[in-house]
N, C-alpha and C positions, 0 to 999 in steps of 0.2 A: 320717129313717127311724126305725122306732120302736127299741127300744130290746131287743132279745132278743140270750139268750147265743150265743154265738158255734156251738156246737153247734146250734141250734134255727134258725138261719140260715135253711140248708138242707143238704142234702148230693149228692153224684153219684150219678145217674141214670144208666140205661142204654146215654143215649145220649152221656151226658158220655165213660161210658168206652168207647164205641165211636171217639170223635175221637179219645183224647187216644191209645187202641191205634192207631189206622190212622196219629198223627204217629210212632209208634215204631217200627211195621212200613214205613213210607216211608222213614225216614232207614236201616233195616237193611238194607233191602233196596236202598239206592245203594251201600253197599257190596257187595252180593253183587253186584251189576250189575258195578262196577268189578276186583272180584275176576275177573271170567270175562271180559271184554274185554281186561284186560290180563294173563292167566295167562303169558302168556309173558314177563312183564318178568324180568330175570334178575340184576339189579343193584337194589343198592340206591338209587340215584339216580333211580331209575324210579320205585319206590316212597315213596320221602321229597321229591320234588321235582316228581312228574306229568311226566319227559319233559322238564321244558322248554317247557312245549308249551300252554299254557293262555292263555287271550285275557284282554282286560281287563275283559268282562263282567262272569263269574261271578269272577273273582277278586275285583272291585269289591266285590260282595256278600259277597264271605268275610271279605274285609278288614273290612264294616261288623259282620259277625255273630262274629267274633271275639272281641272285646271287648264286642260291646252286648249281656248276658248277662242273666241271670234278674236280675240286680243292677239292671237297667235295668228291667225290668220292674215289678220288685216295688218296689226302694228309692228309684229316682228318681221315682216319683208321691208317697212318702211323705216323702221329702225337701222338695218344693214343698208337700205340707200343711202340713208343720213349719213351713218358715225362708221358703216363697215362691218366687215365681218369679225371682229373682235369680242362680238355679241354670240358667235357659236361656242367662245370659251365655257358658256354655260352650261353646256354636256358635263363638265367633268364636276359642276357641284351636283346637277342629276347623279352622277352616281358617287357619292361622298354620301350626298340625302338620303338614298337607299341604303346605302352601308350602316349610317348609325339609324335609322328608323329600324330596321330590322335585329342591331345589335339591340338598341338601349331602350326605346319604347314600345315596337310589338308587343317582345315577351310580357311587359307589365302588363299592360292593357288587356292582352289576351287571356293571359291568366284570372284575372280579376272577372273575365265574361263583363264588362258593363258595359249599356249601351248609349250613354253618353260619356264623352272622355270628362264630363268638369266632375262625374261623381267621386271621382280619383281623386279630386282635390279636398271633400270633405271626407274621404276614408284618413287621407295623408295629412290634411292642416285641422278643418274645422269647416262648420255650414258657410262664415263670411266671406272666406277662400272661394269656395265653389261658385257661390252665387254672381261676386267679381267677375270670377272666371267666365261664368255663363253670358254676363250682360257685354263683356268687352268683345265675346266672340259676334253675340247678334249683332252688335253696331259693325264692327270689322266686316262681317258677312252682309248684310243689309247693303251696306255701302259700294261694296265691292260687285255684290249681283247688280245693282243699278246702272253701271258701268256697262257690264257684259251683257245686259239686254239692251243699253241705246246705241253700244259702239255698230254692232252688226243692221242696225234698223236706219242707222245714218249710212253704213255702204250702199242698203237697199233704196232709202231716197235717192241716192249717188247717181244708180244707176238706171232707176227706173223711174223716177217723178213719183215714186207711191208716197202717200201723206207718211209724215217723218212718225208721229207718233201712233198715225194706223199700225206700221212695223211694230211699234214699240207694243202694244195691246196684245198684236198677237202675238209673237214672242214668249209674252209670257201668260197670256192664255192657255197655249196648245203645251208648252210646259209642266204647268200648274195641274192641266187636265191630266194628264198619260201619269203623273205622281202621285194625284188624288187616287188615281185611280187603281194602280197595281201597288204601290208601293216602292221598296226598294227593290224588288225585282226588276219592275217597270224598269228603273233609274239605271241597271246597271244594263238589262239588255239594249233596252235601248241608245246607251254609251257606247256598244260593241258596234251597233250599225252605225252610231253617225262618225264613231274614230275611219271606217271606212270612205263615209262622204267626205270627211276633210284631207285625207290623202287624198281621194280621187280626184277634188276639187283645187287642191296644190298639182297634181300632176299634169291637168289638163293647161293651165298656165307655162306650168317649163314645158311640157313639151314645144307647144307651141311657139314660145319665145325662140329655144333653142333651132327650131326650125327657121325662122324667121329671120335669127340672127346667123344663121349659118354654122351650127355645131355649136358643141359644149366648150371647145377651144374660144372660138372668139370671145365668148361671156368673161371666161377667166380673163382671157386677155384686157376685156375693156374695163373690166372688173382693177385687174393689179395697175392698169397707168394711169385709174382712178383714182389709185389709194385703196381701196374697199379693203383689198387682202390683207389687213395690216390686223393678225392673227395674234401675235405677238408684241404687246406692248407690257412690258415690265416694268412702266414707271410706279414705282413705290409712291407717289405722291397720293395721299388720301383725297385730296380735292375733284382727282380725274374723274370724269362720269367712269369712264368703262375704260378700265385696263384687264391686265390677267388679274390681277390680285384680288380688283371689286368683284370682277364677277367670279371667282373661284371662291374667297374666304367670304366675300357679305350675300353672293348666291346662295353658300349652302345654308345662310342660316335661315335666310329667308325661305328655301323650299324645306328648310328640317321642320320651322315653325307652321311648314305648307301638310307634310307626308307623315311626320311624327305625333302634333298636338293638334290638328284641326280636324273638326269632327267628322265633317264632310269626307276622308279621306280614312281616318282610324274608323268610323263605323262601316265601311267596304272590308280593310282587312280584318276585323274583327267578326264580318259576319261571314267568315270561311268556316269549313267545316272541319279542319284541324288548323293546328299552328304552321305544319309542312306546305298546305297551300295558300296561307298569307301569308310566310315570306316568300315562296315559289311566286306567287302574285306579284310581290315589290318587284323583286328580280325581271319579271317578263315584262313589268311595265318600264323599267329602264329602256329595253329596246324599241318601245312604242314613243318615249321620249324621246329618245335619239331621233328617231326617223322621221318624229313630226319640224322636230328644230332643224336637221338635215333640210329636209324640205321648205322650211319659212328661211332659212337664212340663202339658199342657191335662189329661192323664188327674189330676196333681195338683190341677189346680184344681175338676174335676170330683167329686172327693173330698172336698176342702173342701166345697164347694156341697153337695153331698149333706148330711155330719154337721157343718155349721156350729155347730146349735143341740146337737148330741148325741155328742161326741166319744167313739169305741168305745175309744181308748186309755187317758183319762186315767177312763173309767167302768170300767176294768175290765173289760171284755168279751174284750178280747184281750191278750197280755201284750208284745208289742213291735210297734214299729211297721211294721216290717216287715211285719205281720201286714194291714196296715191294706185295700192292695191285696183280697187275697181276701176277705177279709170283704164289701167291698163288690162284689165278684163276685156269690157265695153269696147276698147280701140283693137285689138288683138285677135278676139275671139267673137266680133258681132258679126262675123260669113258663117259662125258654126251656129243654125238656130238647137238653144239647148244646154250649152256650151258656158254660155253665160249663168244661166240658171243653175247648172251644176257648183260652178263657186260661191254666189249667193247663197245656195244652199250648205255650201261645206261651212261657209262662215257663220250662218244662224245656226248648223251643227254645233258647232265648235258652244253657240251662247246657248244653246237647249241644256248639252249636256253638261255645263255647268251651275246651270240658275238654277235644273232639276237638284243637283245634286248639293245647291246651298239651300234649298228648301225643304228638302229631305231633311236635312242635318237640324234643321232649324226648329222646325216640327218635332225632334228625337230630341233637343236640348231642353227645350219648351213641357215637355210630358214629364222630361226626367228631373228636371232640375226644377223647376218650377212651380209645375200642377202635382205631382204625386209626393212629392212631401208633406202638403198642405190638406190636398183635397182625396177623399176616400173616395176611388170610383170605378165600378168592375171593370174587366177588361172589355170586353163589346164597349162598353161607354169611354173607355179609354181609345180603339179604336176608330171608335167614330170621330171623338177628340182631334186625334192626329190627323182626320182626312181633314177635320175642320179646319185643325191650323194651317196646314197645307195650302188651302184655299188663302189664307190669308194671309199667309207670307208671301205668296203669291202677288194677290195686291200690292202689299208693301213694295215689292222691288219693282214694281211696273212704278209707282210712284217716283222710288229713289234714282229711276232713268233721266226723272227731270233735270236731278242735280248732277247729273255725270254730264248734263248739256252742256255746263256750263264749265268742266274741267280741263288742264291743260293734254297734253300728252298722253297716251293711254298706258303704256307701259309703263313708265315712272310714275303716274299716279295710282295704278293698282299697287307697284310693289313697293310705295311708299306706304302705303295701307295696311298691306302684309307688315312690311317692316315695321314701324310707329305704332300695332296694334301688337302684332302678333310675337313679336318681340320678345315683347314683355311676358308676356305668356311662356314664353318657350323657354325665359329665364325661371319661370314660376314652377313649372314641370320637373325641371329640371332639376332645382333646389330641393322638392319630393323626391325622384325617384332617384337620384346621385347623392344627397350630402343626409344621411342618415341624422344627423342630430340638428338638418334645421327644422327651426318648428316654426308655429302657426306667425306670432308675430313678427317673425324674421321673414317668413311667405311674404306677408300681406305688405311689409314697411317699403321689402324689395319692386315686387312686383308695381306698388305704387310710385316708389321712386324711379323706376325702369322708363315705367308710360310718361311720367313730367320728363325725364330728360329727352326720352325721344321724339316727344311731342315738341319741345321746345326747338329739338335741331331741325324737327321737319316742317313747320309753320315757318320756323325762320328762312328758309330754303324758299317757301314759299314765296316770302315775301322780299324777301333777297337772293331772287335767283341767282343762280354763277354765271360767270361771263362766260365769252366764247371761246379763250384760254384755255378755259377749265372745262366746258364740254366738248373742244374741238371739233366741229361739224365738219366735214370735207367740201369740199366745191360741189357746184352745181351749175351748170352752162345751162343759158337761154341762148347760145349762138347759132342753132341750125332751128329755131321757129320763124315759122313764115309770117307771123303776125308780131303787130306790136310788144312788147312788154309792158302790161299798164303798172300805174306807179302807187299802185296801191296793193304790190304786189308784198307775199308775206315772207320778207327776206327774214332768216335768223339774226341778221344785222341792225335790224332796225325793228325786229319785234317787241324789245323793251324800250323805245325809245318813248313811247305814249307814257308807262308805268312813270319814268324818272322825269316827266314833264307835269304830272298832275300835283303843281305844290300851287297854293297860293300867296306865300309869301316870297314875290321875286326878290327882296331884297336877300335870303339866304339860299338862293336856290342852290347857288354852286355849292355852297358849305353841305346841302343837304346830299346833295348828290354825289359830293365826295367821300362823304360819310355812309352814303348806302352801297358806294360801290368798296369800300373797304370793307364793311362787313360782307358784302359779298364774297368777297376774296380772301374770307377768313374761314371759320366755324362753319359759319351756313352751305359754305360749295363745298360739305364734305358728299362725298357721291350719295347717291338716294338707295344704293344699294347698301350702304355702311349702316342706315336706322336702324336693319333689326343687329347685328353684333351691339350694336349700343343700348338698346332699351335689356337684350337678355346680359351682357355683361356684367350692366348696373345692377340688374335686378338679382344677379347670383350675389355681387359682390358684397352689396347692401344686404342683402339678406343673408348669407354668411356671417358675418360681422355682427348684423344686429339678436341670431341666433345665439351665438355664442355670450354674447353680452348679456342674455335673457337667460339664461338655462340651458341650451340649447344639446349642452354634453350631459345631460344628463337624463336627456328625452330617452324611451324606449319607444323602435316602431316595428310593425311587424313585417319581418323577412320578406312575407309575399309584396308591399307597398313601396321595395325596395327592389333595382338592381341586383343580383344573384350572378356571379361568377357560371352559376350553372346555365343559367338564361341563356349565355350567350352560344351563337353558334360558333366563335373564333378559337372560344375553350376550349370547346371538347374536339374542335378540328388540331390548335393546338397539342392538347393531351395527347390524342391519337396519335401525331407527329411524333411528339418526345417518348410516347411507348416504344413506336416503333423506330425510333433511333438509338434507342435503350437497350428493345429488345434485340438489334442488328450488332450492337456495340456489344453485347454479352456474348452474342455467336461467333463474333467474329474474335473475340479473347477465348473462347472453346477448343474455336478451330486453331487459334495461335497456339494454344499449350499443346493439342494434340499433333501441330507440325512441328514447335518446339521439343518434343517429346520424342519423336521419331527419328528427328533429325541428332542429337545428342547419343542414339544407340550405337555401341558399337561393335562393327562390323565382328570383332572377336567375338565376345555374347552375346550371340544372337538367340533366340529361343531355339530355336531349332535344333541348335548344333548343341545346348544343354540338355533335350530330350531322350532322357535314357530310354525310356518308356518301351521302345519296341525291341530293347535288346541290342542294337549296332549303337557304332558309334560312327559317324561321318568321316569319311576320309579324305 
């Protein structure tokens, strides 16, 4: 593509914003729908949980559009420009994540009917368990929705000049509103429509590329003399950002701490209307996951393919890579008026139906864990409650957009989040519903030693980024742009170069700088995907140990607050197996003695020929 500033692209058209108004006026108006169908709900249970009463369809898709946010959109195509497609290894913790959310946490959780996951914690340890639990989720969530409302409000300045933080208001206005309004209905139907805007808005991208570039052959091709296809990397080194190993063993922990403990995701399968259709749900949303990561890692390679010879990043044209997605909108698709508008909207899909669905959760942890232990208050008054918070978590994450301004990377900084938070958490869960004799002090020692150590590898990561070694970028050519290269351009090579300059004692600069790049080179560049296996490992381990030391074997807990061999679906699939290779193995030792049996007669006594009965004798 030739090489113009990012302004001169293009910009939205009439009809751009005629799409991207009618995604905004569709997802409002599922709430007004759900507002007036259910005006009569009277409890807050109604409103933070749908009833009870939701199938495994549209949950499926809420659960996929959940977390597969404008981050998905935007950052994982540019993720696969950068470091390649090694980053689709991800599929295979998607479904490891389903497998044990479904084996080891549904069953509890469901069984128990509660509608925030931290009451678990004061059924299983004590009230200073839960409360922990409660506040490390809001911060973790807080944090994280501030992200996924500025990431998509920054493409939309990208592409259109609109005021950076106008995006950012509405955003989470038009969110805030359709959740006040219908509840969790609202949240999940209108998850079902925008998981369709964010395919249709990846699609309309490859198609185009693919045309453009001439077939789906050429992409691969310019894709593999890239490097990109490099599918396969086994290197065992914990340092690497992204091998198989990061993203298969430190992915699944991070989306188990995502599908199994985080509220936003267990109050969807929980509000099904048996146990059959929340795991039927997990399962269908596995193929929603695939196809959206399908789609954001080819939309990567399609990227590449495009600015192979003329990188818009390291030319200067745009200043993060984030940016890189729209750009290639804008230059691609500004002859389609509309076209443009369709992506823009599948990316603020992507951030609606996750900001809804952490403001939901937040609303439901806030009632349950917080207000209702304390405060006596009907249910109307508890309903109205929830819309209230609603409203005002709302605010909050429009807030926390400020601080996402100023963050690095979107993907390693959300799922250092997850990881460093969430962690720890999943090690806390886990210690409940798996180790029957840990108790309350062993919870809370673990879980808090969990968060210090993983807080400590992830600030230091921070502050000692890894080298280029350790996260291997691939090339990037400015050889086929028409225009200069300016020299303030943001090469990965020289983007820590300001950090390791800001000392003011030059007399030890060097000593200092040798000293941060070995710690770089150590502990700190363990991959960002490793935080959560380390905050939950610690947190079982510690708490293990410090249960036992306290009592811990000689705690009684009750059966339902615990894993149950019966729980699982694998048991009774197994049992079923071993019947029926039991009951095969007995028929078939039946049938042996009865051909044994047959076979041993002989032909001299045979019955027949001893049958006096009719008088003759055989001749």
């Amino acid at each position: 593509m030739s090489g113009t500033s990012a302004a001169m692209v293009g910009s939205f058209m009439v009809g751009d914003y005629v799409v991207f108004g009618l995604m905004l006026l569709v997802s409002a108006a599922i709430g007004v729908y759900y507002a007036w169908t259910d005006r009569a709900q009277k409890n807050a249970g109604d409103f933070l949980m749908g009833g009870r009463s939701l199938t495994a369809l549209p949950v499926s898709m809420s659960l996929t559009a959940s977390f597969m946010s404008a981050i998905t959109v935007l950052a994982s195509p540019a993720e696969v420009y950068r470091f390649g497609a090694t980053f689709s290894i991800v599929g295979l913790s998607y479904a490891f994540t389903v497998l044990v959310t479904s084996e080891i946490f549904l069953p509890v959780f469901y069984r128990l009917g509660i509608t925030s996951t931290y009451e678990y914690l004061e059924l299983r340890f004590n009230r200073a368990t839960r409360l922990l639990g409660t506040v490390l989720f809001i911060v973790q969530t807080i944090l994280y929705t501030g992200i996924v409302i500025y990431t998509p409000a920054l493409a939309l300045n990208q592409v259109t000049g609109m005021d950076l933080w106008s995006a950012v208001i509405s955003t989470g206005v038009v969110c805030t509103f359709y959740c006040t309004m219908g509840g969790l209905k609202a949240v999940v139907w209108t998850d079902v429509f925008q998981v369709g805007i964010m395919l249709a808005g990846f699609l309309c991208v490859i198609i185009r590329s693919v045309i453009l570039q001439g077939g789906v052959q050429t992409i691969i091709t310019d894709s593999q003399l890239g490097g990109r296809l490099n599918f396969w990397d086994f290197d065992m080194n914990p340092l690497r950002r992204h091998t198989f190993w990061t993203m298969v063993f430190g992915g699944t922990f991070v989306w188990v701490s995502v599908y199994g403990i985080n509220q936003a995701q267990v109050q969807r399968y929980i509000s099904c209307k048996s146990i059959t259709h929340a795991r039927a749900a997990l399962f269908m949303n596995l193929i929603g996951l695939w196809a959206i990561m399908l789609c954001s890692v080819f939309a990567g390679l399609c990227l590449y393919s495009v600015y192979k010879n003329c990188d818009p990043w390291t030319s200067g044209r745009i200043s993060a890579p984030d940016q890189l997605m729209p750009y290639l909108v804008m230059d691609i698709l500004r002859d389609f008026p509309g076209l443009p508008g369709l992506f823009v909207a599948a990316a603020f899909s992507g951030s609606l139906s996750t900001v809804s669905s952490s403001i939901n959760a937040l609303a439901a942890v806030t009632i349950e864990d917080l207000i209702k232990p304390h405060i006596q208050m009907s249910e109307r008054h508890l309903s109205w409650t929830s819309k209230g918070l609603t409203i005002a978590y709302g605010g909050v994450s429009i807030c926390m957009a400020g601080l996402a301004s100023v963050m690095g990377s979107v993907i390693q900084t959300v799922t250092s989040i997850f990881g460093i938070i969430g962690g720890p958490l999943l090690g806390l869960f886990s210690l409940g519903i798996l180790c029957p004799f840990a108790n309350s002090t062993g919870a809370l020692t673990g879980v808090m030693s969990g968060l210090a150590v993983s807080l400590w590898v992830g600030i230091g990561a921070q502050i000692y980024p890894p080298s280029a070694e350790m996260t291997r970028p691939l090339s990037l050519s400015t050889q086929g742009c028409s225009f200069n290269v300016t020299t303030d351009s943001f090469n990965v090579s020289t983007a820590t170069l300001p950090a390791l300059l800001m000392f003011n004692n030059t007399t030890t600069l060097q000593d200092d700088v040798a000293v941060r790049q070995v710690l770089a080179d150590s502990f700190y560049s363990l991959s960002y995907l490793y935080f959560s296996p380390i905050g939950t490992i610690t947190a079982i381990v510690v708490g293990l140990v410090v249960s036992l030391l306290s009592g811990g074997r000689k705690l009684k807990v009750e059966s339902r607050l615990t894993l149950m061999k019966e729980d699982m679906y694998s048991y009774h699939l197994l049992k079923r197996l071993v019947e029926r290779a039991t009951r095969q193995a007995r028929d078939d030792a039946r049938n042996g003695q009865r051909k044994c049996g047959n076979d041993n007669d002989n032909a001299g006594f045979r019955d027949i020929e001893l049958d006096f009965t009719n008088g003759k004798v055989p001749t």
